[in-house]
gemmi code that builds the backbone of each chain (N, CA, C; Angstrom):
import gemmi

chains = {
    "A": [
        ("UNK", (100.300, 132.423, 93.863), (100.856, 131.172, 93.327), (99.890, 130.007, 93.555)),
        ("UNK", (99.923, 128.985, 92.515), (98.927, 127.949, 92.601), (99.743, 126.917, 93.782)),
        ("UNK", (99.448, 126.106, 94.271), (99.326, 124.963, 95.989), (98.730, 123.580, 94.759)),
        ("UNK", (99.683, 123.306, 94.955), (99.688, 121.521, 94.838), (99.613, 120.706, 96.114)),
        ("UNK", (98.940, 119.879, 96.850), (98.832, 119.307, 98.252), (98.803, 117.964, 97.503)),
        ("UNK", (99.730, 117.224, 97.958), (99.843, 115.597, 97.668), (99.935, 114.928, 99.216)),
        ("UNK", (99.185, 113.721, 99.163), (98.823, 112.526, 100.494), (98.786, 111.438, 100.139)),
        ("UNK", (99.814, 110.747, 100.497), (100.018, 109.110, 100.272), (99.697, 108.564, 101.379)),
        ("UNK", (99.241, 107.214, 101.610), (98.660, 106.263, 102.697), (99.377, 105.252, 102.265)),
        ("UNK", (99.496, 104.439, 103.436), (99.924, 102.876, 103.487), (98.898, 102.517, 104.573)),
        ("UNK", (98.132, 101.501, 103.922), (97.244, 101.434, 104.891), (97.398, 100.290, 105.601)),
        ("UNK", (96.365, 99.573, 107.020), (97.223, 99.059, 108.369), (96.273, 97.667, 107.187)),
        ("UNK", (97.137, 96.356, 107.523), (96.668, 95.015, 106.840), (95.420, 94.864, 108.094)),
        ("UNK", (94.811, 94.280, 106.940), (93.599, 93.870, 106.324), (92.727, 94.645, 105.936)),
        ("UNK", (93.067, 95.860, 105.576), (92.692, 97.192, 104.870), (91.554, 96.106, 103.316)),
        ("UNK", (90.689, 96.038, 103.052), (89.935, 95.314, 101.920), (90.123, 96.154, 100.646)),
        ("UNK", (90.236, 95.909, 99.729), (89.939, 96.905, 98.428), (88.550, 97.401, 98.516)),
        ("UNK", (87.476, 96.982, 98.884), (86.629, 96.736, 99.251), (86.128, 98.924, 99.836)),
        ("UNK", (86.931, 98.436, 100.880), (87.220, 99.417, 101.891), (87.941, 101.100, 101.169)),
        ("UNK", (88.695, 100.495, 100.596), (89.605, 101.819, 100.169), (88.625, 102.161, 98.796)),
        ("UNK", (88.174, 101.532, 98.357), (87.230, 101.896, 96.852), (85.926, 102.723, 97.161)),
        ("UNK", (85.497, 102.118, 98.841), (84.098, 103.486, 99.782), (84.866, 104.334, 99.585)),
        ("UNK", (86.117, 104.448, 100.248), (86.748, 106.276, 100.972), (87.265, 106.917, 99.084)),
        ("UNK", (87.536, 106.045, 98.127), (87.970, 106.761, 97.406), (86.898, 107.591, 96.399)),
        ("UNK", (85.536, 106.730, 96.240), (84.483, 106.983, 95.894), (83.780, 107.997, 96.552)),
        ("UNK", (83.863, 108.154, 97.579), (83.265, 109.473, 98.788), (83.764, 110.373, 98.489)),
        ("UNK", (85.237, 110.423, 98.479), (85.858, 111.709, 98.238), (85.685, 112.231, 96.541)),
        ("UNK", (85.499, 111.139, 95.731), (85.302, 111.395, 94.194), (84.134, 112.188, 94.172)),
        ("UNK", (83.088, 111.697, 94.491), (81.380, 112.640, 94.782), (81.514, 113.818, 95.170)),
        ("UNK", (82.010, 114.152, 96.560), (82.135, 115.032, 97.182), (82.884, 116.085, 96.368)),
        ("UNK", (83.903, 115.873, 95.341), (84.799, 116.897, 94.819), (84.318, 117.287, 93.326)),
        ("UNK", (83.295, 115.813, 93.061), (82.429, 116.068, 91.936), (81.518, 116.709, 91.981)),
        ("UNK", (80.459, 117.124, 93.271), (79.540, 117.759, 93.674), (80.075, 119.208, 93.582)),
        ("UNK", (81.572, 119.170, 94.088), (82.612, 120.800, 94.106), (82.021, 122.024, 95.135)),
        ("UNK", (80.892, 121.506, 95.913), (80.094, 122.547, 96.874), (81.483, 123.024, 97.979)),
        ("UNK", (82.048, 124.429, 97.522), (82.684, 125.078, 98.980), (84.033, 124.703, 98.247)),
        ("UNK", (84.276, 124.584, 96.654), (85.805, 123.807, 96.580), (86.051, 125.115, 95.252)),
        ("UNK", (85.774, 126.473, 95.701), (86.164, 127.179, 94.630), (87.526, 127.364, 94.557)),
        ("UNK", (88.222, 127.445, 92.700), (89.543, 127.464, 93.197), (90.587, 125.992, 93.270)),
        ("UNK", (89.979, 125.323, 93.263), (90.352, 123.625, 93.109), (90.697, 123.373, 91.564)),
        ("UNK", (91.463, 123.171, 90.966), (91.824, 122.826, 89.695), (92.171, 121.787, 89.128)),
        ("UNK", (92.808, 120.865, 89.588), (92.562, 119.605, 89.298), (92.764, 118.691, 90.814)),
        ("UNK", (92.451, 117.170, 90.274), (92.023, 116.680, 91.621), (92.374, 114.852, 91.121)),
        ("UNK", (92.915, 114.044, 91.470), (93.018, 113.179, 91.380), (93.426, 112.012, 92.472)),
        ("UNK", (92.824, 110.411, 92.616), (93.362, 110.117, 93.840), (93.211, 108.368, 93.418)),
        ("UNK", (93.890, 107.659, 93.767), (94.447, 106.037, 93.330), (94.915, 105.267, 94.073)),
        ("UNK", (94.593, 104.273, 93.837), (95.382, 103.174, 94.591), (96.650, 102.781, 93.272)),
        ("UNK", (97.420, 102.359, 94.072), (98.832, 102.336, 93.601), (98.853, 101.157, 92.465)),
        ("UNK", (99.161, 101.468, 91.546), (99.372, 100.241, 90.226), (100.505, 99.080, 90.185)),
        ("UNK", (101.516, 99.538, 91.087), (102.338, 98.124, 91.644), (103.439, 98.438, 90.731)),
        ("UNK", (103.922, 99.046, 89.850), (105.052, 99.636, 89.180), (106.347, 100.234, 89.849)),
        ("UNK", (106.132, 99.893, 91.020), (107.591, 99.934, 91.666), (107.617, 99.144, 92.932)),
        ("UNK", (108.842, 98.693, 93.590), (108.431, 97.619, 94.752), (108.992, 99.273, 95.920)),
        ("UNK", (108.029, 99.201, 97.021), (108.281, 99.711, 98.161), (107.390, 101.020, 98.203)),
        ("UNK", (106.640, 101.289, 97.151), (105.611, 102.528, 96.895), (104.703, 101.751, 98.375)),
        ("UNK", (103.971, 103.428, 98.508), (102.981, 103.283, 99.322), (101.566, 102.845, 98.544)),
        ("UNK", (100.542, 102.968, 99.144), (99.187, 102.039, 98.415), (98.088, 103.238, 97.600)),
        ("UNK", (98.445, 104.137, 98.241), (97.229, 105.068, 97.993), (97.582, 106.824, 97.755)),
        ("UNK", (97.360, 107.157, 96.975), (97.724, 108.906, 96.667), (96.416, 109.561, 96.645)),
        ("UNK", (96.272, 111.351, 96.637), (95.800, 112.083, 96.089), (96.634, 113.024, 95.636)),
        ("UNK", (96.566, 113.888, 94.851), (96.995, 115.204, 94.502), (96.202, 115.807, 93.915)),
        ("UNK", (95.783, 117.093, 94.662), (95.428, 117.986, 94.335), (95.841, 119.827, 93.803)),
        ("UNK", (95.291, 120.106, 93.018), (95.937, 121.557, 92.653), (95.035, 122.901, 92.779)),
        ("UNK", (95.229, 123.790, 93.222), (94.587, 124.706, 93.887), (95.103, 126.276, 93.053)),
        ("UNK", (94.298, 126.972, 92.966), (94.808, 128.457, 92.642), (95.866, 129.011, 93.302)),
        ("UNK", (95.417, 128.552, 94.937), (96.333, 129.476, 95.556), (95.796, 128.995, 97.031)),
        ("UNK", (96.644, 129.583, 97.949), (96.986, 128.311, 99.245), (95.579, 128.942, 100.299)),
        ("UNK", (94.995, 129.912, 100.015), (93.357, 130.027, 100.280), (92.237, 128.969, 99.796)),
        ("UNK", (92.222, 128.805, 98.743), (91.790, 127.440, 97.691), (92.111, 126.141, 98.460)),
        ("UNK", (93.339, 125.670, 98.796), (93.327, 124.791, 99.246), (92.346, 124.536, 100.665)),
        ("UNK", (93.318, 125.707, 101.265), (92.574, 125.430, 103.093), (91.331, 125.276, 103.028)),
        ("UNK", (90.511, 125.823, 102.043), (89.014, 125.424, 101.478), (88.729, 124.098, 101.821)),
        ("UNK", (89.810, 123.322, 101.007), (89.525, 122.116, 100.775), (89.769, 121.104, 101.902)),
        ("UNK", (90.801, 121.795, 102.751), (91.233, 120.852, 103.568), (90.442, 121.107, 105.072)),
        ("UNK", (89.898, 121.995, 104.944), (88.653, 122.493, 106.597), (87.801, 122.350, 106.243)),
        ("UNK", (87.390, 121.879, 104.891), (86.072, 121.361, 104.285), (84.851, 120.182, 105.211)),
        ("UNK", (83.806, 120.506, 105.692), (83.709, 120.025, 106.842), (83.280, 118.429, 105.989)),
        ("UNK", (82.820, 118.172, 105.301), (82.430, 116.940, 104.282), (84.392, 116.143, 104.552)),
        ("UNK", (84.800, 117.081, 103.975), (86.500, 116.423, 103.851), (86.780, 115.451, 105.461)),
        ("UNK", (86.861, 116.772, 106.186), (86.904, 116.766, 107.694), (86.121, 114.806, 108.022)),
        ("UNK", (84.953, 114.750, 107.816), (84.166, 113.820, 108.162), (84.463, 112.700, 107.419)),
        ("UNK", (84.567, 112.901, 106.002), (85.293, 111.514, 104.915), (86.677, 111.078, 105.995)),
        ("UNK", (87.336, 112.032, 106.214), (88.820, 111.155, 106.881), (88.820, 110.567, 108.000)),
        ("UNK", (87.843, 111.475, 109.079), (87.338, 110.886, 110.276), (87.128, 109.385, 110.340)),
        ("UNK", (85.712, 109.573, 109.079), (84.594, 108.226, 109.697), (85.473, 106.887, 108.708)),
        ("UNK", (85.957, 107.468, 107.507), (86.065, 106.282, 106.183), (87.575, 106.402, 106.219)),
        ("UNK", (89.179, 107.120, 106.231), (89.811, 107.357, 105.982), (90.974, 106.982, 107.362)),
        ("UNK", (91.025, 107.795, 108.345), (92.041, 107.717, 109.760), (91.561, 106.175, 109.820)),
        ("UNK", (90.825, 105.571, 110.531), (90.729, 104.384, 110.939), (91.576, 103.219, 110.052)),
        ("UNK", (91.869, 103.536, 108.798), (92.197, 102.562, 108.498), (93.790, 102.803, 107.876)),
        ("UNK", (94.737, 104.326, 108.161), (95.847, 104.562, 108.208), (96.971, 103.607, 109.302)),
        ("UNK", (98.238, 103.552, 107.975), (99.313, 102.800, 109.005), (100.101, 104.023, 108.826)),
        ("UNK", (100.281, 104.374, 107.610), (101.512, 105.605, 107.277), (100.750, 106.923, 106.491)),
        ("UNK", (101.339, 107.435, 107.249), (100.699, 108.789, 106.191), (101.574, 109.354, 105.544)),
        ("UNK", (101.809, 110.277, 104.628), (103.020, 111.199, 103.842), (102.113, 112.905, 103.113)),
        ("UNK", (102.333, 113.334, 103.175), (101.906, 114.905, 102.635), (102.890, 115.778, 102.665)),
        ("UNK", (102.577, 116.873, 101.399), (103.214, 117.798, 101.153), (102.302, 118.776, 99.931)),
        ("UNK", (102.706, 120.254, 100.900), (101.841, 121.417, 100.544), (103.023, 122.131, 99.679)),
        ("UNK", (102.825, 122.127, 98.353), (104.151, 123.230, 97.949), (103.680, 124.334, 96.551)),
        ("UNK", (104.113, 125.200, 96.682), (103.673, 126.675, 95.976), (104.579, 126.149, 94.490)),
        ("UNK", (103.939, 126.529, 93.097), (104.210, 126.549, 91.944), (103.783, 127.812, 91.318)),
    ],
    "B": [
        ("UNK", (93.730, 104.627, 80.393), (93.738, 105.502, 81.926), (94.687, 106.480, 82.272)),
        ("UNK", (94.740, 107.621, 82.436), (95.584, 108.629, 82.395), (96.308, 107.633, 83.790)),
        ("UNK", (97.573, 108.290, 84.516), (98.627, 107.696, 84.768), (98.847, 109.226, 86.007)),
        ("UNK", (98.383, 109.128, 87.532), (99.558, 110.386, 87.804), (100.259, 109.568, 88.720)),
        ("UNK", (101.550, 110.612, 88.954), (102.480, 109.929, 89.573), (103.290, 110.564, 90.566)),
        ("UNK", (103.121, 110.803, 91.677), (103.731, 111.431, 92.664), (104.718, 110.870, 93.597)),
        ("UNK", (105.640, 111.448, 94.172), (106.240, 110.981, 95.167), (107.449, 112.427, 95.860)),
        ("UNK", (107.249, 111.857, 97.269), (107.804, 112.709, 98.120), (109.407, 112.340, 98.561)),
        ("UNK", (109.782, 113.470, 99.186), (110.734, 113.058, 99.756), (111.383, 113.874, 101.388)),
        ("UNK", (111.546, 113.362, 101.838), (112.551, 114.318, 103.283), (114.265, 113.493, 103.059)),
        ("UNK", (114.474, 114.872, 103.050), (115.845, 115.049, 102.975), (116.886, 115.190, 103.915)),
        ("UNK", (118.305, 114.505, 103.620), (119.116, 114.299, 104.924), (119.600, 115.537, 105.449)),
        ("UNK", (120.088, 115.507, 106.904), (120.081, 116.619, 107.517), (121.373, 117.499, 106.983)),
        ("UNK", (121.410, 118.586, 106.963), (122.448, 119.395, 106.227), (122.157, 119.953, 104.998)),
        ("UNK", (120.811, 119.105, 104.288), (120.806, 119.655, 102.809), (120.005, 120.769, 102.603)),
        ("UNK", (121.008, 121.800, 101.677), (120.418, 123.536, 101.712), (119.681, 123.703, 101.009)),
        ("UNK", (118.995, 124.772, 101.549), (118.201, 125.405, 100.133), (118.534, 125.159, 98.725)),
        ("UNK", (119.520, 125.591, 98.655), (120.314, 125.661, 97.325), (120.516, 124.543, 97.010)),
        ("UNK", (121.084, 123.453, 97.031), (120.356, 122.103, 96.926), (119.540, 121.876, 96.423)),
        ("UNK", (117.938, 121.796, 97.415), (116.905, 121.468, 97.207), (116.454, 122.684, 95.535)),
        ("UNK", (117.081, 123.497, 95.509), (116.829, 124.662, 94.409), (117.482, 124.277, 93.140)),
        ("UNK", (118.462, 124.109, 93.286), (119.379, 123.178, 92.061), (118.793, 121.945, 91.513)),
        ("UNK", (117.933, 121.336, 92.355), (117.665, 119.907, 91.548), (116.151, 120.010, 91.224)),
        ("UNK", (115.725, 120.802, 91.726), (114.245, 121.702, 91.306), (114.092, 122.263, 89.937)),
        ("UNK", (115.130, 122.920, 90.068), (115.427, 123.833, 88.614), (115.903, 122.749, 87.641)),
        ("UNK", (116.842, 121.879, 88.429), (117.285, 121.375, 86.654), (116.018, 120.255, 86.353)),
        ("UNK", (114.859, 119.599, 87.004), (113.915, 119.101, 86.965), (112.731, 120.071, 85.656)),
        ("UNK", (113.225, 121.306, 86.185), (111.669, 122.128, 85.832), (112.687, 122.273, 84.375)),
        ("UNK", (113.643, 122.434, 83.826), (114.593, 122.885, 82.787), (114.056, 121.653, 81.780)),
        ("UNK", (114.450, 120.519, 82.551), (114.270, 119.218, 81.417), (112.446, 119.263, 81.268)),
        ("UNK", (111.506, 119.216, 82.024), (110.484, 119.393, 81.473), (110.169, 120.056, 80.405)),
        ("UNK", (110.539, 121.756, 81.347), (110.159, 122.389, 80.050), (110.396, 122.612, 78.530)),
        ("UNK", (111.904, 122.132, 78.306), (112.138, 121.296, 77.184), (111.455, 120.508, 76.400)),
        ("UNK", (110.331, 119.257, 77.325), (109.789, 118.932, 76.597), (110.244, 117.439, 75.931)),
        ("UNK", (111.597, 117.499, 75.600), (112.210, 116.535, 74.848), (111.495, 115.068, 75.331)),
        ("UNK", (110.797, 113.957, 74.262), (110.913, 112.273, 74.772), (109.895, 112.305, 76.065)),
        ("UNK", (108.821, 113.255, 76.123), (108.166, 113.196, 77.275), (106.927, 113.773, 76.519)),
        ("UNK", (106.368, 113.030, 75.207), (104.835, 112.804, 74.647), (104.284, 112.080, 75.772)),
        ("UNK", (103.070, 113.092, 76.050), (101.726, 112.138, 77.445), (102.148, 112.842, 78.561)),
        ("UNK", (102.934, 113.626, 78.991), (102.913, 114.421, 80.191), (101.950, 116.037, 80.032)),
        ("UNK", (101.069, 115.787, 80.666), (100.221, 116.159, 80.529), (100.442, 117.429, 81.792)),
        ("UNK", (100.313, 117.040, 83.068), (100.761, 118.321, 84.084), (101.686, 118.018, 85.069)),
        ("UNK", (102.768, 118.563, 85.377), (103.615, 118.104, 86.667), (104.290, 119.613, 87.153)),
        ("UNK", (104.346, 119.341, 88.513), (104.499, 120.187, 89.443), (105.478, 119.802, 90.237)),
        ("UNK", (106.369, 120.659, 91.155), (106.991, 120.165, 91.754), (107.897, 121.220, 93.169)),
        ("UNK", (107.559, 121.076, 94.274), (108.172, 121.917, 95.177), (108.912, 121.431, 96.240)),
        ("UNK", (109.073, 122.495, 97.365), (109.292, 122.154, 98.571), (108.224, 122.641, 99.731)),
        ("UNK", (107.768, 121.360, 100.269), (106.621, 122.137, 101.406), (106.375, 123.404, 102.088)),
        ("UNK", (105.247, 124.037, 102.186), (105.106, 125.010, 102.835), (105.172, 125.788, 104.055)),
        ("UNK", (105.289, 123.938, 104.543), (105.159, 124.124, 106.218), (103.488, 124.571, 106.909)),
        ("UNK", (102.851, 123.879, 105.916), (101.281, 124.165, 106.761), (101.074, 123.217, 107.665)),
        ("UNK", (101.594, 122.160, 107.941), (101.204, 120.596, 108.574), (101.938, 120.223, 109.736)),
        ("UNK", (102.492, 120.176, 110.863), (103.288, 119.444, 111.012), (103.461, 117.992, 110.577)),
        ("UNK", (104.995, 117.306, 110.778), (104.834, 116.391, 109.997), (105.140, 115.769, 108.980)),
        ("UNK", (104.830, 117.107, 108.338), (104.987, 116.838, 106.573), (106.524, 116.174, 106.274)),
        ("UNK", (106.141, 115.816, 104.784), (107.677, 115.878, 104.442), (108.180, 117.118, 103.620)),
        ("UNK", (109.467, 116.970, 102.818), (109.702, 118.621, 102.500), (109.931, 118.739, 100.940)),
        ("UNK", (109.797, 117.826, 100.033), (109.595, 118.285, 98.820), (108.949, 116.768, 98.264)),
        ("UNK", (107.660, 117.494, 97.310), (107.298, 116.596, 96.137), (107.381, 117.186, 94.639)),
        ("UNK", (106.881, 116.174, 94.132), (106.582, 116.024, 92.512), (105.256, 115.315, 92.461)),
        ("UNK", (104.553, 116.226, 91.776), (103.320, 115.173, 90.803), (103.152, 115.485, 89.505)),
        ("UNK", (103.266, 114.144, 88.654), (102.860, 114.357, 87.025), (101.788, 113.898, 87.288)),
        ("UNK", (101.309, 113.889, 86.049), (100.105, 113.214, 85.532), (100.269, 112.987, 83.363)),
        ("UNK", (99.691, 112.026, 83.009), (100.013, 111.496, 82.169), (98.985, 111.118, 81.678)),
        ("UNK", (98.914, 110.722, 80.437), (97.834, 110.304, 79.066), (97.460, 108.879, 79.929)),
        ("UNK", (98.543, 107.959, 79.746), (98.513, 106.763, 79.847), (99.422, 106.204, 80.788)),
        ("UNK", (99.789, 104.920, 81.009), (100.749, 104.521, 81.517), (102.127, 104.326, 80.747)),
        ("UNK", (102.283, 103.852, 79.922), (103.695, 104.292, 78.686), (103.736, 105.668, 78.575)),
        ("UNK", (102.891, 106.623, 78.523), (103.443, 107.862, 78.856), (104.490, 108.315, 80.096)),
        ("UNK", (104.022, 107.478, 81.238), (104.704, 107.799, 82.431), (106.029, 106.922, 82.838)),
        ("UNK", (105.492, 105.980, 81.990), (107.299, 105.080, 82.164), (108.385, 105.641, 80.998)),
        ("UNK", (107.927, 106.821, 80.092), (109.145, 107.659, 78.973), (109.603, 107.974, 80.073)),
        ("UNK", (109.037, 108.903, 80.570), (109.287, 109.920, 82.076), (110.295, 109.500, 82.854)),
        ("UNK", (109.843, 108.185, 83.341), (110.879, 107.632, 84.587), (111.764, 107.198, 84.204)),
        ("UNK", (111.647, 106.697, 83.015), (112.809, 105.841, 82.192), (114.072, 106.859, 81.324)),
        ("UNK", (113.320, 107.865, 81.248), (114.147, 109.067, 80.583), (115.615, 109.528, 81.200)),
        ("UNK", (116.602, 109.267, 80.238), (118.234, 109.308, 80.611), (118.040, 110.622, 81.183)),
        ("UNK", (117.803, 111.702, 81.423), (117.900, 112.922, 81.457), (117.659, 112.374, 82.693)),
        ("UNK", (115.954, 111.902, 83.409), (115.845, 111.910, 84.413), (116.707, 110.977, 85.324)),
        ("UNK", (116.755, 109.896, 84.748), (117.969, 108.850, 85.475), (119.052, 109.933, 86.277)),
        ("UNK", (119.917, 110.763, 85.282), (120.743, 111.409, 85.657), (120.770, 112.408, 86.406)),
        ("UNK", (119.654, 113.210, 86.536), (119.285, 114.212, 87.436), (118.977, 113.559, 88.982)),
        ("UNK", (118.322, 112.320, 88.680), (118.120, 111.112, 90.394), (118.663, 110.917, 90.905)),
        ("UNK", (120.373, 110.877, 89.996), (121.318, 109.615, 90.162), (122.444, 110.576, 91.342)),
        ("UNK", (122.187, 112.186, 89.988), (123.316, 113.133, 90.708), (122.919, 114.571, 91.299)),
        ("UNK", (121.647, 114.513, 91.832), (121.188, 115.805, 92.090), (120.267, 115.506, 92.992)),
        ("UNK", (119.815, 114.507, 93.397), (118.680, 114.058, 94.361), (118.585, 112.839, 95.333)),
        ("UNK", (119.134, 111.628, 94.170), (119.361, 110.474, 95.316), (120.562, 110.875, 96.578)),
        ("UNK", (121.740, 111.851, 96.276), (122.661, 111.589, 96.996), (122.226, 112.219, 98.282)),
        ("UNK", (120.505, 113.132, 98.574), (120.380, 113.896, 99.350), (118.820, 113.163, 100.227)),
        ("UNK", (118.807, 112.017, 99.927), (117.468, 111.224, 100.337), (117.625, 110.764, 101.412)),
        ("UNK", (116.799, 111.450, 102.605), (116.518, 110.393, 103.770), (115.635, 109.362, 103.570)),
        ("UNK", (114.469, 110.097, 103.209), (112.973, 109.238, 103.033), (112.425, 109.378, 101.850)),
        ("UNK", (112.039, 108.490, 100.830), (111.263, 108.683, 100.036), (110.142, 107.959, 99.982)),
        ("UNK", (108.850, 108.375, 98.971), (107.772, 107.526, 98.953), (107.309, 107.862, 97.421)),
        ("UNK", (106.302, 107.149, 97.102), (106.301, 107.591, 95.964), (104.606, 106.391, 95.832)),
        ("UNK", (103.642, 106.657, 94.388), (102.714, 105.866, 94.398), (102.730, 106.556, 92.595)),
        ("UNK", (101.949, 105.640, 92.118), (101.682, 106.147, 90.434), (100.033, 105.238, 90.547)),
        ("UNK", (99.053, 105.961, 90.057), (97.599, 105.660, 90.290), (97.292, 105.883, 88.676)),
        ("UNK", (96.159, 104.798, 88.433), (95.207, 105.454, 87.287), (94.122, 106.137, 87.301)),
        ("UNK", (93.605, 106.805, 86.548), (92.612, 107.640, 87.405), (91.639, 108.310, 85.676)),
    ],
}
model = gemmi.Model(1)
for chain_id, residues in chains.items():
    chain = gemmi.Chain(chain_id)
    for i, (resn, *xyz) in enumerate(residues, 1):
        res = gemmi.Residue()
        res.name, res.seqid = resn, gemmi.SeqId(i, " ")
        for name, pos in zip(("N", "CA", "C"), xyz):
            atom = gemmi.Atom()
            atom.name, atom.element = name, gemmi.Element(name[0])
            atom.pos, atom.b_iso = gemmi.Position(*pos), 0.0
            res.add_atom(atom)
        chain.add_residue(res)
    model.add_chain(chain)
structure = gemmi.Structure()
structure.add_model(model)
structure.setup_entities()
């Protein structure tokens, strides 16, 4: 079965657009480059368009063949280091969910 | 700008499988129908796997042509009614973000 993994952020104020446009751009390269992401099928990730009041700021979702594919993606040592150095530091809320289709 | 749109949810304590299976199904029924939902392009939708601690326990992600593609979607009586009587009454937490991408 194909693995959909979705991650929303609310990030801590004074978070810059600035800031979230590095980590979202890093991770865009990195998944555009696709080195170690066999199995990845689609891939998308945003800051929030303001179309509802109380949404969080920031998504990805990603879609995977199958829940091997993902863990690819998510022990990915590039991944690993994007959330580390550009990504955790600047979390208030996190949200995720791994689910089989 | 294509349009995706995700959002999660954890659910109040007591709510069953069957539940969470019933409002899954009648979700995946009205999609696949099709009906008043020109621009939905891919959507998915489960209950977590349990790879994370943490997590929450069921999402949805579309994705969409545009942004008027994704407000048929939300705005769609079908879906109103499936929110109103198959899902809101079982919401602890929700989150939700819609990105362009």
């Amino acid at each position: 079965m194909a693995v959909t993994h979705v991650v929303m952020f609310t990030w801590v104020d004074g978070t810059t657009p600035e800031t979230v446009e590095n980590l979202r751009s890093r991770l865009q390269d990195w998944i555009d480059r696709g080195e170690g992401l066999d199995g990845l099928t689609a891939w998308y990730a945003g800051t929030d368009l303001g179309l509802a009041a109380g949404n969080a700021e920031f998504a990805v979702s990603g879609t995977f063949v199958d829940q091997p594919a993902y863990e690819r993606y998510r022990d990915h040592p590039e991944h690993r280091a994007i959330i580390s150095e550009h990504i955790a530091p600047h979390i208030a809320v996190r949200s995720a969910v791994q689910f089989a289709h």
